[in-house]
N, C-alpha and C positions, 0 to 999 in steps of 0.2 A: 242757248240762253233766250229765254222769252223775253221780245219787246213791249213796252208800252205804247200800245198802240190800240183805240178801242176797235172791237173787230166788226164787221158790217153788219152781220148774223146773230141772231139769239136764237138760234128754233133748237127745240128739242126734240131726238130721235128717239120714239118711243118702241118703236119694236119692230125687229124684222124678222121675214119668212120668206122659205122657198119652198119649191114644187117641181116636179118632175114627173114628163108621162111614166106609163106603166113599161112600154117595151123598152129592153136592156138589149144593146150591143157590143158584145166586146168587139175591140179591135180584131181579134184574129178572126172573127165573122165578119167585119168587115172587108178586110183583105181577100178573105174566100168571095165576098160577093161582087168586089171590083176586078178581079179577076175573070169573073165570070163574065163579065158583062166586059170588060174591055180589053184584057190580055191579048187578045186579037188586032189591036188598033195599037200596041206599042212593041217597038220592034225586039227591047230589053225590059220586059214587065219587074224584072227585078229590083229594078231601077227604082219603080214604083211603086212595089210592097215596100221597099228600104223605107218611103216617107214615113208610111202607117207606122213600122217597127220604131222609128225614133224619133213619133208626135212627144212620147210622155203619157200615153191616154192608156188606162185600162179598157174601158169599157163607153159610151156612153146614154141618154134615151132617147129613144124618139118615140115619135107621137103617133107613127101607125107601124105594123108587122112590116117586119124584115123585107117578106116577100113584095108585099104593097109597093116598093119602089122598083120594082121589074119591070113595071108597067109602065104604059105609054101616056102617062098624064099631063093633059093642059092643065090652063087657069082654070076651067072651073071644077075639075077635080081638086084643084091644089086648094081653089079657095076653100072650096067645102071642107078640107079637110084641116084646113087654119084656121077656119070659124069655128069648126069644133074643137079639135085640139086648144086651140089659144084661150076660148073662152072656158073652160073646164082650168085649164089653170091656174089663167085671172081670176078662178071662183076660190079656186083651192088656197093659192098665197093669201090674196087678200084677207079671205075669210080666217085663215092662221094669225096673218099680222096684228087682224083686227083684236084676236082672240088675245094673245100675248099683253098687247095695249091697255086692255080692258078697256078698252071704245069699242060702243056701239056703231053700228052701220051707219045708223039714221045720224049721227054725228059729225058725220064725215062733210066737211065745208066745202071740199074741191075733192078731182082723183086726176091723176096726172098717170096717164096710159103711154108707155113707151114702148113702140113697137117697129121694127124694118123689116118684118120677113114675112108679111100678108100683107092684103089690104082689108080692111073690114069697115063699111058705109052705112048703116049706125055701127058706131067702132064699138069697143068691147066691152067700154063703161057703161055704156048706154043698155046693152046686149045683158050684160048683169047687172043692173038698174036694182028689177024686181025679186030676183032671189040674192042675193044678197043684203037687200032692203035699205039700200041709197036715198038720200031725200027727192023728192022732184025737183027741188030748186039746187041742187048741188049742181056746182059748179066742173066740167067736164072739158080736159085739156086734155087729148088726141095727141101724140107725138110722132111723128115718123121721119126716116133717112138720118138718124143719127149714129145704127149700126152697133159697133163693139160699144162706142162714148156716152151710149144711150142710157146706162145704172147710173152712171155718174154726172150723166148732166139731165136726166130726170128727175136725181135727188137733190140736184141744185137749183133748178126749176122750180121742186115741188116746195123747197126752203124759202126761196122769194115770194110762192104766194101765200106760205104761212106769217113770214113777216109783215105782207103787204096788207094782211087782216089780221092785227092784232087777236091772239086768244083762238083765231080757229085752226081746226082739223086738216091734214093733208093729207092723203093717200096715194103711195107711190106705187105703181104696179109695170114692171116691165119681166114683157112677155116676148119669147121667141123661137118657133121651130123653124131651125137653120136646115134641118134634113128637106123641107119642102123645097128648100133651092136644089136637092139631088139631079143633075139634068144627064141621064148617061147616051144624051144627044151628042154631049161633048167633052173629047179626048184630047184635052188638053191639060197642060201642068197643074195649072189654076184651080181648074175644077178637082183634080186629084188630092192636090192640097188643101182644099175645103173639104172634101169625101174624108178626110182623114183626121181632120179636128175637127170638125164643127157638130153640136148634140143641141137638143130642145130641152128648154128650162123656163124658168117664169121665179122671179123676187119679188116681195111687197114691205114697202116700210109706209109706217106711219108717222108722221111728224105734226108738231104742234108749237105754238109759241105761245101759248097759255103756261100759268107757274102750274108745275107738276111736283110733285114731293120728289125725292132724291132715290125714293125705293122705285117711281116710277120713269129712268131713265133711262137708255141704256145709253147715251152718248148727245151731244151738243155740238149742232154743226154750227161753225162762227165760220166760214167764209166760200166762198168759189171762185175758180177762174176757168178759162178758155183761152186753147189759142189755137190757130189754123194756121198753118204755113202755106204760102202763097205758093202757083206754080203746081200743086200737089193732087189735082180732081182727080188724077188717073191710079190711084195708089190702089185706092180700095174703093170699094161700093157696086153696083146693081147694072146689067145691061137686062134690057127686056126686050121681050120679043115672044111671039106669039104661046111657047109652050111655058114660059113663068118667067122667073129670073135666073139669071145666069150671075156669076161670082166673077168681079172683078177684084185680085187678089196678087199683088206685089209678089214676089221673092224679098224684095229689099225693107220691107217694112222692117224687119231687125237690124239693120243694119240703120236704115233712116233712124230710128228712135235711138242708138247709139249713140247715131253722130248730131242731134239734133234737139231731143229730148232734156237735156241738162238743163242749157242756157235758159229754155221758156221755160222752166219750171222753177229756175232761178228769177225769172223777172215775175211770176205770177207770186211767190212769196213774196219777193221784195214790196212788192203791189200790198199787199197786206202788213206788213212790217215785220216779216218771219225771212228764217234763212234755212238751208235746207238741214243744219244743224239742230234745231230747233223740234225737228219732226223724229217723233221717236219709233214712226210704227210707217213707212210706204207701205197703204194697202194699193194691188197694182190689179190691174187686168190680166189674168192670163190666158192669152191669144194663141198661145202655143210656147212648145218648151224653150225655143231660142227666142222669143218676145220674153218671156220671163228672164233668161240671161242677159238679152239687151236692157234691160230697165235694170237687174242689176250692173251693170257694165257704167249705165249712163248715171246712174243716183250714187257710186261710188260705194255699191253694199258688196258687204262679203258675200263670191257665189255660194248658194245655196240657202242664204238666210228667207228668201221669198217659200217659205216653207208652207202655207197654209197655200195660196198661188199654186205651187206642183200638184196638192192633195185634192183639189178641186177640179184642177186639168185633166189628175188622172182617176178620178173616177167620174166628170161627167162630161170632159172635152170643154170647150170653147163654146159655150150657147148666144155668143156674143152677148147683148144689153146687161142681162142676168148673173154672169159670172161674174165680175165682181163684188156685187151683193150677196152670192154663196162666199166670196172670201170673205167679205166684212162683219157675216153673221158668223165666221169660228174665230175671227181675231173677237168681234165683242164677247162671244161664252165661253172665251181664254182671258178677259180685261183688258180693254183697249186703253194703252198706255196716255200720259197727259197730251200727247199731242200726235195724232196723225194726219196722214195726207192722203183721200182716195184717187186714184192715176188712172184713166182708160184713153186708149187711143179709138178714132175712127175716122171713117168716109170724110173728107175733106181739103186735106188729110188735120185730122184735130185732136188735140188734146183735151182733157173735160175733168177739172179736180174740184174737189170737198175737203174742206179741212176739217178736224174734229174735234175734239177734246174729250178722253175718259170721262167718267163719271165722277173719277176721285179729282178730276182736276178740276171740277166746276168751279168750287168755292175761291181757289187760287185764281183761277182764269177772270172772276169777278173781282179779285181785289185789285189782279193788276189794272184791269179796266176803269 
C-alpha cells in the first residue's frame, strides 16, 4: 500500500542503453584458458573449474582477444587499453541513449561518468567531448571506487543534479572492463572467482526534470538511499601494485547480504515512507548466481523470481557498475510495474538504491503526492 508521503525526486528517466565490446567468451573457453595458465599452481584444479561450471554465466565480453591476456601486462599497457576500450563504449551507450531520448548532445547540462576499473586523467567525458558533440560549458562529474554500487548510485547522483537544476539534461554513463583486473600473477581463490564472473560492459541513461509528455518516459525516479555498514573495508574492492589491480573479493558477500541486507533496506524505505510491501518489481545487481539467491533469500521473494538478473548474468557475467542497468533496461521493455526499487551492492562494504515509478504510475503517484 502506497504512503502519502511526498517523495524527494521528480526526475524523469528518459531512456536507457548498453553496450558491449566485440570479443565473446564463453565460459568453457574460459576455463580452457585458467587452466592453462594456472592448473599447475593448484594442487586439485577441479576444484576450480567447479567455480566456472556453477557462476550461472554463458558466455561473457571483453575488450581485447582472448589471447591478449597471456601476456605480461602492466599499468601502461592496461591503461592504454582502458582508454581505448572504455572510451569507444562511453561513445557507443551514450550516443544510443541519446538517440532513444530524442536529445541532442549539445543538450546535455551535466554527464556523470561512473567508472572503478581504469584510471583515465582527462577522464572519459572529457575524452568524448568532441565526437559526441557535448557543450563546452557542460558540466562534467568523474566518478570512481564505487565498484558493483556504481549504476546505481550514478543514477542517483545524476537525479540530484537534475533536480538541483530545475529543467536540465543529465547524462549517466557507466563504464567498466573488469577483464583488465585479469592478473595470472595471482593463484589465489579471489582472483579465480573474479576470472570467472566478471565481463566488460558500459550503460547510459538519460534523465531530466523538465515536463516531458508521457510518450516521452520511460520511468520516474522519486527517491535514493545508501548505506554502508561499518567494520566492512575488507569485503570488496582494489589492492594495487605495480602490475594494475588486483581483486579483493569476500567468499561471504552472499552470505553478508543475507544476513544483513533486509533490515537497511527496511530503514531506507521507511526513510521515504514505503515498506518493502509496497515495491512491486526489486531490480537487483547480479554479482553472481548465489548474490542473486542472497537478495532473494534477504527480500523475502520466491527463488527464482530474479529472472531478468539470471539472463543478464548469463549471458554477459557480472561487469560490475553496468549490470544492473542491463537489468533495468529489460524490466522497462517488459513495463516496469508502479513501483520499483533498484539494489546494488559494493566496495565499502554499501548498498546504493533508486526507487521508481512505471510510467502508468505517474498520474497516480502525483495525486497521492
Amino acid at each position: 500500500m502506497l504512503r502519502h508521503k511526498k517523495s524527494r525526486l521528480d526526475v524523469t528517466l528518459l531512456s536507457i542503453a548498453t553496450a558491449v565490446p566485440p570479443h565473446v567468451m564463453g565460459q568453457r573457453e574460459a576455463i580452457k584458458a585458467v587452466e592453462t595458465v594456472f592448473a599447475d599452481q593448484f594442487g586439485d584444479f577441479d576444484r576450480i573449474a567447479a567455480i566456472f561450471a556453477s557462476a550461472g554465466i554463458a558466455e561473457r565480453h571483453i575488450t581485447r582477444p582472448l589471447d591478449w591476456y597471456f601476456g605480461g601486462h602492466g599499468w601502461p599497457e592496461r591503461t592504454a587499453a582502458y582508454l581505448d576500450g572504455a572510451l569507444a563504449l562511453f561513445v557507443e551507450a551514450a550516443g544510443k541513449a541519446l538517440d532513444r531520448a530524442g536529445i541532442a548532445a549539445d543538450a546535455v547540462d551535466s554527464v556523470v561518468t561512473v567508472s572503478s576499473t581504469g584510471i583515465a586523467t582527462p577522464s572519459l567525458e572529457a575524452r568524448a567531448l568532441a565526437s559526441l558533440g557535448f557543450r563546452r560549458d557542460v558540466q562534467r562529474v568523474p566518478v570512481f571506487g564505487l565498484g558493483c554500487a556504481g549504476g546505481v548510485a550514478g543514477l542517483a547522483l545524476g537525479a540530484d543534479l537534475a533536480m538541483a537544476r530545475p529543467g536540465s539534461v543529465v547524462l549517466v554513463v557507466a563504464v567498466e572492463l573488469c577483464s583488465l583486473a585479469v592478473r595470472r600473477d595471482q593463484a589465489t581463490k579471489a582472483n579465480m572467482v573474479a576470472l570467472a564472473l566478471f565481463g566488460d560492459g558500459a550503460a547510459a541513461a538519460v534523465l531530466t526534470s523538465g515536463r516531458v509528455g508521457e510518450g516521452g518516459r520511460a520511468a520516474r525516479i522519486m527517491d535514493s538511499g545508501h548505506y554502508t555498514w561499518p567494520g566492512t573495508l575488507d569485503i570488496m574492492g582494489w589492492k594495487v601494485d605495480p602490475v594494475g589491480f588486483g581483486v579483493i573479493f569476500d567468499q561471504s558477500i552472499p552470505a553478508f547480504a543475507r544476513e544483513h541486507l533486509g533490515a537497511s533496506l527496511d530503514a531506507i524505505l521507511s526513510a521515504q515512507g514505503l515498506a518493502r510491501s509496497d515495491i512491486d518489481r526489486f531490480v537487483c545487481h547480479p554479482g553472481g548466481r548465489k548474490v542473486v539467491e542472497a537478495f532473494e533469500g534477504a527480500l523475502g521473494l520466491r527463488p527464482g523470481s530474479l529472472d531478468y538478473e539470471r539472463e543478464v548474468l548469463r549471458r554477459y557475467g557480472n561487469m560490475s557498475a553496468p549490470t544492473v542497468l542491463f537489468v533495468l533496461e529489460r524490466a522497462l521493455e517488459s513495463g516496469l510495474p508502479e513501483r520499483a526499487m533498484l539494489i546494488a551492492l559494493g566496495p565499502g562494504f554499501t548498498v546504493s538504491t533508486a526507487t521508481l515509478a512505471g510510467v502508468s504510475a505517474g498520474s497516480q503517484a502525483r495525486r497521492l503526492e
